[in-house]
C-alpha positions as CSV (number, residue, x, y, z in Angstrom):
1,X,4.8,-11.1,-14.8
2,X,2.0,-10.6,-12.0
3,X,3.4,-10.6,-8.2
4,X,1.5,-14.1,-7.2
5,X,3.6,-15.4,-10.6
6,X,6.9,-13.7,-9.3
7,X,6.7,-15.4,-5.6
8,X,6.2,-18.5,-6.8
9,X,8.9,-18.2,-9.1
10,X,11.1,-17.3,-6.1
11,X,9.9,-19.6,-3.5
12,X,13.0,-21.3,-3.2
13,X,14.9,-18.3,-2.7
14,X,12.4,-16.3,-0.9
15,X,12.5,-20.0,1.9
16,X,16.8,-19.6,1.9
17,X,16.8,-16.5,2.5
18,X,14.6,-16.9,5.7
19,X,16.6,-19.8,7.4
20,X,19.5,-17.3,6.7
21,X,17.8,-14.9,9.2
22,X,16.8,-18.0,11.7
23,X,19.9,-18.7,12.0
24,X,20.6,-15.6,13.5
25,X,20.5,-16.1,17.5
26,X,18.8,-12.3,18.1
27,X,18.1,-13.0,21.4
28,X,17.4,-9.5,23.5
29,X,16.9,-10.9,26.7
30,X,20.4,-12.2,26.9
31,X,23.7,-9.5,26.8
32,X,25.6,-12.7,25.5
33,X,23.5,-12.0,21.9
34,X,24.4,-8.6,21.8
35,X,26.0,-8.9,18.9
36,X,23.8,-11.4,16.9
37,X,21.0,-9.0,17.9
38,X,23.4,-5.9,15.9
39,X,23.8,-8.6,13.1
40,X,20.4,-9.7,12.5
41,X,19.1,-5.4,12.5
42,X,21.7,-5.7,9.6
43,X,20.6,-8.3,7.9
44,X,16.9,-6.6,7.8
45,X,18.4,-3.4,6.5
46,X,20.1,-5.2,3.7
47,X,17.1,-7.3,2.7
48,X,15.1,-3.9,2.3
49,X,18.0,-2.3,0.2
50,X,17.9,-5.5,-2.1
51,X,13.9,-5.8,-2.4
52,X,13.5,-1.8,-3.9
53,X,13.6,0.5,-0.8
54,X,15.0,3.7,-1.4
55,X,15.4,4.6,2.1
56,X,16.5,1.8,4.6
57,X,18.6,2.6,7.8
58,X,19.6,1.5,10.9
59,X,18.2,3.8,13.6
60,X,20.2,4.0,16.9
61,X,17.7,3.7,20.3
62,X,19.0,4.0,23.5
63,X,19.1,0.0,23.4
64,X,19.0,-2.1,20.5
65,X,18.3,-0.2,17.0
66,X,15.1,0.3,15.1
67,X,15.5,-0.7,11.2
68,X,13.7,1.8,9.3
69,X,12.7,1.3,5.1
70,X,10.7,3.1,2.5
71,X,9.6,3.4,-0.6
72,X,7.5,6.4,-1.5
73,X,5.9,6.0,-5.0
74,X,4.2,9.1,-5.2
75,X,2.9,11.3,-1.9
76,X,-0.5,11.4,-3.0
77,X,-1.1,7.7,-2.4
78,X,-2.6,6.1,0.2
79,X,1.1,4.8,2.6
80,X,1.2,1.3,4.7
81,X,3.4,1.4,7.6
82,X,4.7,-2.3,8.4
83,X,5.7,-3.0,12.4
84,X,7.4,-6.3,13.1
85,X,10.6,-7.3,15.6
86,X,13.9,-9.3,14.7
87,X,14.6,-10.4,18.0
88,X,13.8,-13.3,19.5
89,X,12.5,-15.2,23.0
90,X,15.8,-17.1,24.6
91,X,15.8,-20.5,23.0
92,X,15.8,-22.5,26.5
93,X,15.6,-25.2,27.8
94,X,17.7,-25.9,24.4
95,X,18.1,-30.1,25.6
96,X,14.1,-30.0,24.9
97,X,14.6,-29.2,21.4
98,X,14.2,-31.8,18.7
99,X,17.0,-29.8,16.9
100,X,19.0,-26.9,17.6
101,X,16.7,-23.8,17.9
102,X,19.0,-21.8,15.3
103,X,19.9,-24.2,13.0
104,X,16.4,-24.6,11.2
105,X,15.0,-27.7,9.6
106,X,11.7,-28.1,7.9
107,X,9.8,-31.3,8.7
108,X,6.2,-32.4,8.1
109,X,3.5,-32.5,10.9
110,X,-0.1,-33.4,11.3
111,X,-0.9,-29.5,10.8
112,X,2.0,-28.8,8.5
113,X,1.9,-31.4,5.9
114,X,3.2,-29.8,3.7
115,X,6.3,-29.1,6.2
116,X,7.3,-26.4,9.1
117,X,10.4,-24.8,9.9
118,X,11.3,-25.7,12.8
119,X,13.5,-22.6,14.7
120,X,13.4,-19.8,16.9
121,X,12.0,-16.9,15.9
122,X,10.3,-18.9,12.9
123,X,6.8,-17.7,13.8
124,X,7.3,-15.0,16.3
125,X,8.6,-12.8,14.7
126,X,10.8,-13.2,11.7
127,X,9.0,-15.5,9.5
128,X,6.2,-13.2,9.9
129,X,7.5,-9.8,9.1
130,X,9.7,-11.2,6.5
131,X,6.5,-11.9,4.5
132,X,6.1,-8.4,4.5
133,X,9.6,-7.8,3.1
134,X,9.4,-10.4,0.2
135,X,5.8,-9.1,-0.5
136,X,7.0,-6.1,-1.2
137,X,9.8,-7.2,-3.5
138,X,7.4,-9.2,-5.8
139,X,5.6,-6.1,-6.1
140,X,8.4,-3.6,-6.9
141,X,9.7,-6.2,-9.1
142,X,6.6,-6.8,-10.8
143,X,5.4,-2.7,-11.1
144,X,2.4,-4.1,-8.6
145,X,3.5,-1.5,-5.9
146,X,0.1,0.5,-5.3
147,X,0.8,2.1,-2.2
148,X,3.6,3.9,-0.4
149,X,5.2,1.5,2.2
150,X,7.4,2.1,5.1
151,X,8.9,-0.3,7.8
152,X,9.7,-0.1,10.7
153,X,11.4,-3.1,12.5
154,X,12.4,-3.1,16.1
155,X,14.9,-5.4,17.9
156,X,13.0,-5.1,21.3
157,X,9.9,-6.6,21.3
158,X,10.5,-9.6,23.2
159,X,11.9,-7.2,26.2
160,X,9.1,-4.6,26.2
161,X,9.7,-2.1,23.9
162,X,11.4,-0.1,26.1
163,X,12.6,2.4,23.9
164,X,10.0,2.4,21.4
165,X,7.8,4.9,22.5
166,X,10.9,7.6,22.5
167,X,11.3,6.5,18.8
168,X,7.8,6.9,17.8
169,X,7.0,10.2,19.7
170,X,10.4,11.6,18.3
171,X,9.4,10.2,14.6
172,X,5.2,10.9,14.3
173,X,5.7,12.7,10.7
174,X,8.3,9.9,9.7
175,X,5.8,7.0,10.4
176,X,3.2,8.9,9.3
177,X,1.1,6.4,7.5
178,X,-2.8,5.7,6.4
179,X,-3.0,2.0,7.8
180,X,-0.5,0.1,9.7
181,X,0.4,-3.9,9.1
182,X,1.2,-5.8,11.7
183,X,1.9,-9.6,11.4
184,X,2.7,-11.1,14.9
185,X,-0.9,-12.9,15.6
186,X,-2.5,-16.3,14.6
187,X,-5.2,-17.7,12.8
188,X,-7.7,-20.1,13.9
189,X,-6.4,-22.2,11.1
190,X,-6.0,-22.6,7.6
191,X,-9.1,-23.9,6.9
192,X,-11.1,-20.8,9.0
193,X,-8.7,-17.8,8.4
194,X,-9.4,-14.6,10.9
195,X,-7.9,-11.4,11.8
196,X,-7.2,-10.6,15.4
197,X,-9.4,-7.7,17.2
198,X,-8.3,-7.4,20.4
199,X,-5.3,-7.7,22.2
200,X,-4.4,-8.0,25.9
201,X,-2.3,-6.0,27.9
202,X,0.5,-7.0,30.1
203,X,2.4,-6.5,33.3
204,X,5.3,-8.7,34.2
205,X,6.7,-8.7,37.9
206,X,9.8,-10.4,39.7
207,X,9.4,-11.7,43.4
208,X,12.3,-11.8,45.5
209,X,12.0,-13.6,49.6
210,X,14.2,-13.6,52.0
211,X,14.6,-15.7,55.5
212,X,17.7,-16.0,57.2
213,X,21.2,-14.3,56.3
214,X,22.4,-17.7,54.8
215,X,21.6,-20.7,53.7
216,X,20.8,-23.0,56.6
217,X,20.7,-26.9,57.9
218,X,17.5,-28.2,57.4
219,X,17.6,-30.5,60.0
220,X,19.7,-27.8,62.3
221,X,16.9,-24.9,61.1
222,X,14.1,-26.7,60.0
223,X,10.6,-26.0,61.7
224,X,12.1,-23.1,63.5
225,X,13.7,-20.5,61.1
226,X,11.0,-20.1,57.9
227,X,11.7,-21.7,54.4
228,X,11.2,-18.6,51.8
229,X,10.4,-21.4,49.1
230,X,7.7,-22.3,51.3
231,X,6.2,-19.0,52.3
232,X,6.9,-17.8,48.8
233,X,4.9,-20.8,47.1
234,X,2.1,-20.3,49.7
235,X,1.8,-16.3,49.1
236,X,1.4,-17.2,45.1
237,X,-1.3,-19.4,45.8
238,X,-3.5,-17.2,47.5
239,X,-3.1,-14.7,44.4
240,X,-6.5,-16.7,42.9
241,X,-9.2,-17.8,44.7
242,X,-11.2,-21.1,44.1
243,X,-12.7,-19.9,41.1
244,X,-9.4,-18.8,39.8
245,X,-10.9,-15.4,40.4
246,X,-6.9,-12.9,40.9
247,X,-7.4,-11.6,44.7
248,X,-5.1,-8.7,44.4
249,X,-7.6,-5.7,45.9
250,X,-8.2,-3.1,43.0
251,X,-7.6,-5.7,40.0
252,X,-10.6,-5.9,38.5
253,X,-11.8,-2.3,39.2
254,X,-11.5,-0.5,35.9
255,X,-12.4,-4.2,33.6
256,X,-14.2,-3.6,30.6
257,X,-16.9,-5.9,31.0
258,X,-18.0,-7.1,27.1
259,X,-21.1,-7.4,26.1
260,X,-23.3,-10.7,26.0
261,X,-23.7,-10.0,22.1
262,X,-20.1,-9.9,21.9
263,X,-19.2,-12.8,23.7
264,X,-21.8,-15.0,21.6
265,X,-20.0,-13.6,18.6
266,X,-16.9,-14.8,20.5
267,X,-18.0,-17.9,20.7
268,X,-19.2,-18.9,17.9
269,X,-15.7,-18.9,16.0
270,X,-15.0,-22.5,15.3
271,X,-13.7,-24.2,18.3
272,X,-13.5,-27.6,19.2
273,X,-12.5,-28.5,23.0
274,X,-11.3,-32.0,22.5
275,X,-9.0,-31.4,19.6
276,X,-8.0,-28.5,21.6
277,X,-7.3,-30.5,24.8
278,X,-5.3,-33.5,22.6
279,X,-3.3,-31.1,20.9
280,X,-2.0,-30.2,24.8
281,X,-2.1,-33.7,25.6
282,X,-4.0,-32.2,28.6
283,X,-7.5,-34.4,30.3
284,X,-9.2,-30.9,30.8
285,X,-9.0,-27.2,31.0
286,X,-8.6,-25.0,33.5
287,X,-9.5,-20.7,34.2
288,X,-11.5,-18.7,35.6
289,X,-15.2,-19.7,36.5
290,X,-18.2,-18.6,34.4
291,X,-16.3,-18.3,30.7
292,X,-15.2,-20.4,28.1
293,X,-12.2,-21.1,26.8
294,X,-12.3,-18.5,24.2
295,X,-13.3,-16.0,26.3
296,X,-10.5,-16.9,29.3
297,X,-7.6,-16.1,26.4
298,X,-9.4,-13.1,24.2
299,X,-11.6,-11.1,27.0
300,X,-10.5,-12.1,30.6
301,X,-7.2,-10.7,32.7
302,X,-5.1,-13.7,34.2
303,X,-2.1,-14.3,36.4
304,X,0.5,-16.7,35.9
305,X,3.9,-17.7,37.7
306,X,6.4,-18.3,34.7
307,X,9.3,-19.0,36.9
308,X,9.9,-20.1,40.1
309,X,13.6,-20.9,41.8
310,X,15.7,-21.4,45.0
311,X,17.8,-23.7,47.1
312,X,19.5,-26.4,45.8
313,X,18.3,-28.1,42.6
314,X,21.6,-30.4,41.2
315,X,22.1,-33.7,41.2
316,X,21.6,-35.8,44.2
317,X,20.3,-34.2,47.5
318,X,21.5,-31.7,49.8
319,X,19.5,-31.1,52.8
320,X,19.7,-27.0,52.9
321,X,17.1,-24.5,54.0
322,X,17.4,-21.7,51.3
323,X,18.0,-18.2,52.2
324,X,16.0,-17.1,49.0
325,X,13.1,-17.8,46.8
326,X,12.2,-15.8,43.7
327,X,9.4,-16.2,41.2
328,X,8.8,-14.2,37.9
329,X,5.1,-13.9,37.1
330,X,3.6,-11.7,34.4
331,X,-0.7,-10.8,34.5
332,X,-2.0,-10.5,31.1
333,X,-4.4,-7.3,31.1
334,X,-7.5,-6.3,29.5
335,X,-8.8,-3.2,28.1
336,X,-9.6,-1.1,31.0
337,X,-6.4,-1.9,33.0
338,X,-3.1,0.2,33.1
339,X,-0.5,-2.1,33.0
340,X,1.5,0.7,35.9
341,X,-1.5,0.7,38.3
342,X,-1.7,-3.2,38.2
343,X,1.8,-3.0,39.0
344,X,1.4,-1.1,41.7
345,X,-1.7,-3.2,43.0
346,X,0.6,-6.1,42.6
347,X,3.5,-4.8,44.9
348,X,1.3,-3.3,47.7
349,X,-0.7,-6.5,48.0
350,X,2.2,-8.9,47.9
351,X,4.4,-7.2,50.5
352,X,1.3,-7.0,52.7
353,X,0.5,-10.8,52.5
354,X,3.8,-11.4,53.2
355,X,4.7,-13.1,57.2
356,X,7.0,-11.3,59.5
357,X,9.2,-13.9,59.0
358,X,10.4,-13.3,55.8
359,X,11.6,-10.0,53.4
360,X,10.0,-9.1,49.7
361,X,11.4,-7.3,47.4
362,X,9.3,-7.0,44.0
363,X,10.6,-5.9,41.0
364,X,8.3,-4.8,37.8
365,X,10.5,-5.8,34.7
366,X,8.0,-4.3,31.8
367,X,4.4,-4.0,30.8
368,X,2.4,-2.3,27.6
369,X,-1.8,-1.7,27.4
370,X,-4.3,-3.7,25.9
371,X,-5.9,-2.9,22.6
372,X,-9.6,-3.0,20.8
373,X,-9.3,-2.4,17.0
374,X,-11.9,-1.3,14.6
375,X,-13.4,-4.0,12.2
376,X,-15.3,-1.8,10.4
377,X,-12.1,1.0,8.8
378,X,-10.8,0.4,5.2
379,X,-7.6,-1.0,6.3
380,X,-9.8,-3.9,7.9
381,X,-11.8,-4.6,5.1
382,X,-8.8,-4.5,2.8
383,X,-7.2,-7.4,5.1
384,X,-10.7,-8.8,5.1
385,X,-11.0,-9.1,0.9
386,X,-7.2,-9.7,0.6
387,X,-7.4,-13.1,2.9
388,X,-11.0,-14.3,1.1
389,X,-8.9,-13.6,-2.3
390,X,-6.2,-15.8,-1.2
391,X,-8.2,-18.5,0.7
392,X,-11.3,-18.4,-0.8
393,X,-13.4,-17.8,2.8
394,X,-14.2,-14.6,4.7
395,X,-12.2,-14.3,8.0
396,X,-13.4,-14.1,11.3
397,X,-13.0,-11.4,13.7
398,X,-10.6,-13.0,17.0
399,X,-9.4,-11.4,19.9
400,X,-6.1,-12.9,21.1
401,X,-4.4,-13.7,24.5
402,X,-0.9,-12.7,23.8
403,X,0.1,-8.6,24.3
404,X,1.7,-6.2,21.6
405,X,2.4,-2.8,23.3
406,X,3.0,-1.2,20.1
407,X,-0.3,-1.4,18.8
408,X,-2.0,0.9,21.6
409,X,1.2,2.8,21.0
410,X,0.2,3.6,17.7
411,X,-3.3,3.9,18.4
412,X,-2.3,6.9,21.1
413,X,0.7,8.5,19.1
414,X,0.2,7.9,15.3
415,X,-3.9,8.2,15.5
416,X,-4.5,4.8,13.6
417,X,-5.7,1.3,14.5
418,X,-3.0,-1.7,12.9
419,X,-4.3,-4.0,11.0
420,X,-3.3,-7.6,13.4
421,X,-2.6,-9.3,10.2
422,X,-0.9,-12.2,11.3
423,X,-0.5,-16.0,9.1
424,X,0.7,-18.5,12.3
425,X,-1.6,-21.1,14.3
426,X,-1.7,-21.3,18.2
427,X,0.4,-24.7,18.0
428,X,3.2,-22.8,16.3
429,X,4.8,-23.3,19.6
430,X,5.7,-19.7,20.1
431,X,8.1,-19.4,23.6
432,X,8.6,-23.3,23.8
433,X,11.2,-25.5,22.7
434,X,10.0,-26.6,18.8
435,X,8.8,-23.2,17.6
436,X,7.7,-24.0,14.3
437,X,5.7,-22.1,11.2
438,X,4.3,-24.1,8.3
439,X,5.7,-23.4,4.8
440,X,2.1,-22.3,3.5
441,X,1.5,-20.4,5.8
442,X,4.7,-18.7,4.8
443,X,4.0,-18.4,1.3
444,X,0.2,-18.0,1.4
445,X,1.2,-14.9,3.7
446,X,3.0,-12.9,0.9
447,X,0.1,-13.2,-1.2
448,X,-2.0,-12.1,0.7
449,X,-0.1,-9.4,1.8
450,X,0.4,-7.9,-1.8
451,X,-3.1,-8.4,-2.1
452,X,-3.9,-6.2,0.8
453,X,-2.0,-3.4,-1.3
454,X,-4.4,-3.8,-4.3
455,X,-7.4,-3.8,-2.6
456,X,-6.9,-0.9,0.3
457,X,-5.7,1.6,-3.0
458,X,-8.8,1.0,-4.1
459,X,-10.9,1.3,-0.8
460,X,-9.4,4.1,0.1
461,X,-9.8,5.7,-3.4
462,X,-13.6,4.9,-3.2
């Protein structure tokens, strides 16, 4: 029995086994998880043991553990090292669910008629990675196992890594590895398949202002004593200028500007601006001056406010002039920018905008560095033959908006570019309420994965 004949004998089982790990509420951001964060690194460790590894293990991190696997078929073999995380982004605002985030449900859509499953973590991360799991069990079932494979799945990802680089540094020979898989991207879609380039980087900040000692009577207070929701609303605004341009002194200095041969190539990825704006239900779109849409979420730094909060917001009214305002707001980085010195920028220029009659304190919570991978090394063309195998077109080369610190991790400590081999679609509602990921994609994702294995043994033999 071939591999492609062994997962769709198992689809059933292969689709069980993944709601199983849905249903696990991993969430790192929250201490109340702590335990369904321990249970779901379990529950990865097992599911390696089952499909053939000889080695899989729970590594302890100074915060939540690292599941390691392998399977070494013989040393002088080319070896894929797989990267994904368990853990999840909280599920909240859990009333704007159409059903409970960990109890997963698989309904058809416009995009998924064939069905999604609807649940945290479904697309980002754990229906993704888990592709690589079952992949790798129709293979060692099947004798299709060309290629050493290890794993190495973390259960921080969605809190910055923060203890990942202390595992990588202190396991280089471990993770030693021609090619490294990473499925935590998107595709255009399933009709245009593509493999993601280029990542941004990220820095992510927390604003705190403070007026008076106590909260105060508005109309006892107000127009004398300063509101820090006010002030703080007015110093985020004047963070971009009127051509969305970020005014922080220093941003933009060390910017990798790309090429006018690269942006066309950008740019000519199919893209359609009305679907794109109905899909958001949204009468236009909005960034920075002079680029496109594409090139404002693959090429261009931004900065967003991603929470904002203070004073009283219950039922009913209460007439108070808050003491505090605070604000999370994270600035998505490109390759030129050190996510520490934008931090730095960031804190030097708020505190200076900020009136006398208020205090800051800012916070930086994480950050990682953007990454440029090679399109051109066997690992890529590997991806690229495996994904026109399985869906019969050639993919396209994308850079993506979203940030994975561990791919310029790897790049840095392990010497090799990933391979940003990811199956989901940019309405997989990944952070929102209704996080979804179609069943195909699911499926198709395995196959193509094994396929990968064929075809880099035999590019790399060459």
């Amino acid at each position: 029995m071939s591999a492609a004949a062994f997962i769709e004998k198992n689809k059933d089982r292969f689709l069980s086994e993944l709601l199983d790990l849905l249903r696990i509420p991993s969430v790192s951001a929250d201490p109340k998880f702590k335990n369904n964060v321990f249970e779901a690194a379990n529950f990865v460790k097992e599911s390696l043991e089952k499909a053939g590894a000889d080695v899989a293990e729970i590594c302890q991190t100074a915060g939540y553990p690292v599941v390691y696997g392998e399977k070494i078929i013989d040393p002088a073999l080319p070896t894929v090292l797989v990267y994904g995380h368990y853990d999840v982004q909280p599920a909240d605002p859990y009333e704007l669910w159409d059903s409970p985030p960990f109890e997963p449900v698989i309904k058809k859509t416009t995009i998924h008629p064939e069905g999604a499953i609807f649940a945290r973590g479904s697309a980002d991360d754990k229906g993704q990675f888990y592709m690589h799991v079952k992949a790798f069990e129709a293979m060692m079932a099947t004798g299709e196992l060309t290629c050493n494979v290890k794993f190495m799945i973390e259960g921080e990802e969605e809190v910055g890594s923060d203890n990942l680089d202390a595992f990588v540094i202190a396991n280089k020979e471990r993770l030693k590895a021609d090619v490294i898989l990473i499925s935590d991207t998107h595709m255009i879609s399933m009709k245009d398949p593509s493999i993601t380039v280029g990542l941004r980087g990220l820095t992510y900040m927390e604003v705190e202002v403070t007026g008076s000692n106590r909260d105060l009577h508005s109309g006892t207070y107000g127009g004398a004593v300063a509101n820090p929701i006010n002030v703080l609303c007015k110093m985020i605004a004047s963070l971009k200028d009127e051509n969305e341009h970020i005014t922080i002194p220093g941003f933009y200095d060390n910017v990798q500007e790309v090429s006018d041969e690269q942006r066309q190539r950008l740019n000519e990825a199919p893209f359609d601006l009305n679907e794109y704006q109905g899909k958001l239900e949204i009468e236009a779109v909005h960034g920075e001056k002079g680029y496109t849409t594409i090139e404002r979420v693959g090429i261009r730094p931004t900065l967003d406010v991603n929470g904002i909060w203070g004073g009283y917001t219950g039922e009913g009214a209460k007439t108070v002039l808050p003491s505090k305002a605070f604000a999370k707001i994270s600035m998505r980085l490109v390759p030129g920018q050190d996510w520490q010195v934008i931090a730095s920028l960031f804190e030097n220029h708020f505190k200076a905008i900020a009136p006398k009659s208020v205090k800051v304190k800012v916070k930086t919570h994480h950050g990682g560095a953007p990454a440029v991978v090679s399109d051109s090394s066997v690992g890529y063309q590997a991806a690229e033959a495996a994904m026109e195998e399985t869906f019969g077109k050639r993919p396209i080369p994308t850079r993506e908006g979203g940030s994975i610190p561990i791919v310029a991790l790897f790049q840095k400590e392990l010497g090799s570019d990933p391979i940003l081999f990811g199956f989901g679609l940019d309405t997989d509602a990944l952070h929102s309420p209704n996080e979804h990921y179609g069943v195909t994609n699911y499926f198709i994702g395995i196959e193509t994965i094994a396929a990968f294995f064929r075809h880099f043994r035999k590019l790399s033999q060459q």
